[in-house]
N, C-alpha and C positions, 0 to 999 in steps of 0.2 A: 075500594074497601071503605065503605060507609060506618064512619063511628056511630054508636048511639048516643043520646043525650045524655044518658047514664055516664057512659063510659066519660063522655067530653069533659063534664065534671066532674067525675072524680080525676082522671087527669089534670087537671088546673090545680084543682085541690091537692093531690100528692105533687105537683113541681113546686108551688109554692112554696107546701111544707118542708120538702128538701133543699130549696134556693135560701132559705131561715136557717139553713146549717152552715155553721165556721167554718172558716177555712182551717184552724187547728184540729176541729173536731173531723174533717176530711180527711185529713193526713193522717190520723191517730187512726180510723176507723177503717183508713184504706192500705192501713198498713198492716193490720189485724185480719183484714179479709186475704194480702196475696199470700199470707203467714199459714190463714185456713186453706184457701186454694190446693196448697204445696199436698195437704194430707187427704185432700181427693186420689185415687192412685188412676183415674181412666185422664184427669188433667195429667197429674205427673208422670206417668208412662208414654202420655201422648207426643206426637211429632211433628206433627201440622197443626198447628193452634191457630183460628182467628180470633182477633183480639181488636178491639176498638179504641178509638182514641178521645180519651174525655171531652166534653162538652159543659161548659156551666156549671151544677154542683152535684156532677157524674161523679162517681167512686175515679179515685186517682188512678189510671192504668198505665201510667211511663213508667213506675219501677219494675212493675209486671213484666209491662214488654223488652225494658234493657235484660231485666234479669232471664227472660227466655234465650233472647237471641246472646246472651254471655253464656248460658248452657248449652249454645249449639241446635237447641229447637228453631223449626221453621215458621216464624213467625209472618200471618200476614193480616192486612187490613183492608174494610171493606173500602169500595170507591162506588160511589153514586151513579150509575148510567139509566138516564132516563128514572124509568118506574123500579128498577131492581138495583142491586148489588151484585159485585164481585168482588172477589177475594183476591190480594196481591200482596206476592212475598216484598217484605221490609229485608236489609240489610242491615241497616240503623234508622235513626232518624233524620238523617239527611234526605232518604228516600221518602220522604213525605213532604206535601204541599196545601197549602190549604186550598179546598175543593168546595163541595154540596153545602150548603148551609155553614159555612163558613169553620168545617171540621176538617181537622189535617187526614188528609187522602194519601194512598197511597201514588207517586209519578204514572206515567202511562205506561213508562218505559221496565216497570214493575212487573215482574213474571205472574200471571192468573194464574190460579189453582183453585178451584173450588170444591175438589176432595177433597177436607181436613178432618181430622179426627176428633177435635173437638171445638166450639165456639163461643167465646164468651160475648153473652149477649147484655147489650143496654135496655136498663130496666124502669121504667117510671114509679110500676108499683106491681106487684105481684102476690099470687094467694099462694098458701101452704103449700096447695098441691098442685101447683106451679101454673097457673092461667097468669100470664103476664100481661103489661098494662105500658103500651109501647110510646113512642111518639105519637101514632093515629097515621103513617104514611106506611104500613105495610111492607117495609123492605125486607126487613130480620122475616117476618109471616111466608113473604115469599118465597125467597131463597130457603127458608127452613122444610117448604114444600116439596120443594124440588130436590134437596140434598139432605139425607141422611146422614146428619151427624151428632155427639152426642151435644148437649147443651145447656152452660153453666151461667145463673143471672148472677150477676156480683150489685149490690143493694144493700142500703139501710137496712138495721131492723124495721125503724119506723116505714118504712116503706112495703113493708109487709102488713095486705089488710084481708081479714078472713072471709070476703068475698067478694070478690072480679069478676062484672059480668061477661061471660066467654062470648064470642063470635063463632061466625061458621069459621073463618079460615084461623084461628087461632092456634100456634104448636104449643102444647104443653112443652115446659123447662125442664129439663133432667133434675138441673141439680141448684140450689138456691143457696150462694153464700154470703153471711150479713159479718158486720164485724161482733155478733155474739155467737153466730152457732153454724151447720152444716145442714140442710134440709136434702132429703135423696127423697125425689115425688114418685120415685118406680117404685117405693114400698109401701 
């Protein structure tokens, strides 16, 4: 999956801009987005969530994930294999290791499920009507092809730009939540 120039750049351009964000303003912002989360009802009905595990100056997702798996939801996370991913039920945080690119992975010894009901996907930058703007390595593209499930960017406002040049293998995002508002792209 060949980036374009386009894309490569503004890529650089949107990590930079969110790598210039606090660490207070992370917390603040990422605690306002699991707050919106909660008032999505296809998240909060759901029962098999993937969920990822921050990176750099990723929206904070450990309170997310303690507070799924403290309600009893099946929470799991993706693990790097080769070109794709897969999805492995956590129990806590113990059940995680650092893996791929030096992101906490789920153990081996971690049960696969890649039917989940919903998945929260890592966002670099994304348009209104949900063209996402990923790492550039196609794994979320991949697995999104393969498994039908629904799918929620957690992002900055600022990281929302009103045009993302699309690729062929690119999924549009279900649902885009920033710590100001609630974006639903199927309307």
């Amino acid at each position: 999956m060949e980036d374009s120039p386009e894309r490569k750049s503004l890529r650089s351009f949107l990590l930079k801009k969110r790598d210039n964000t606090s660490f207070d303003f992370m917390k603040i912002a990422s605690k306002k987005i699991q707050n919106r989360l909660k008032k999505i009802n296809v998240f909060r009905d759901a029962q098999k969530i993937g969920v990822y595990y921050p990176i750099g100056s990723e929206i904070l997702t450990q309170d997310i994930i303690q507070e799924l798996l403290s309600n009893g939801k099946d929470v799991f996370l993706p693990k790097v294999m080769e070109k794709n991913i897969e999805f492995r039920k956590i129990v806590d945080f113990s059940s995680l290791e650092k893996g791929s690119f030096d992101i906490m992975e789920p153990k081996d010894d971690c049960q696969i499920d890649n039917s989940l009901d919903v998945v929260l996907v890592p966002t670099v930058g994304i348009s209104p009507i949900g063209v996402r703007l990923g790492y550039g390595h196609g794994f979320y593209d991949r697995y999104l092809a393969e498994h039908k499930v629904i799918t929620i960017s957690l992002t900055f406002e600022k990281q929302i730009i009103k045009n993302i040049p699309k690729s062929e293998h690119d999924i549009i995002i279900d649902w885009i939540v920033t710590e100001e508002r609630i974006l639903d792209t199927q309307r």
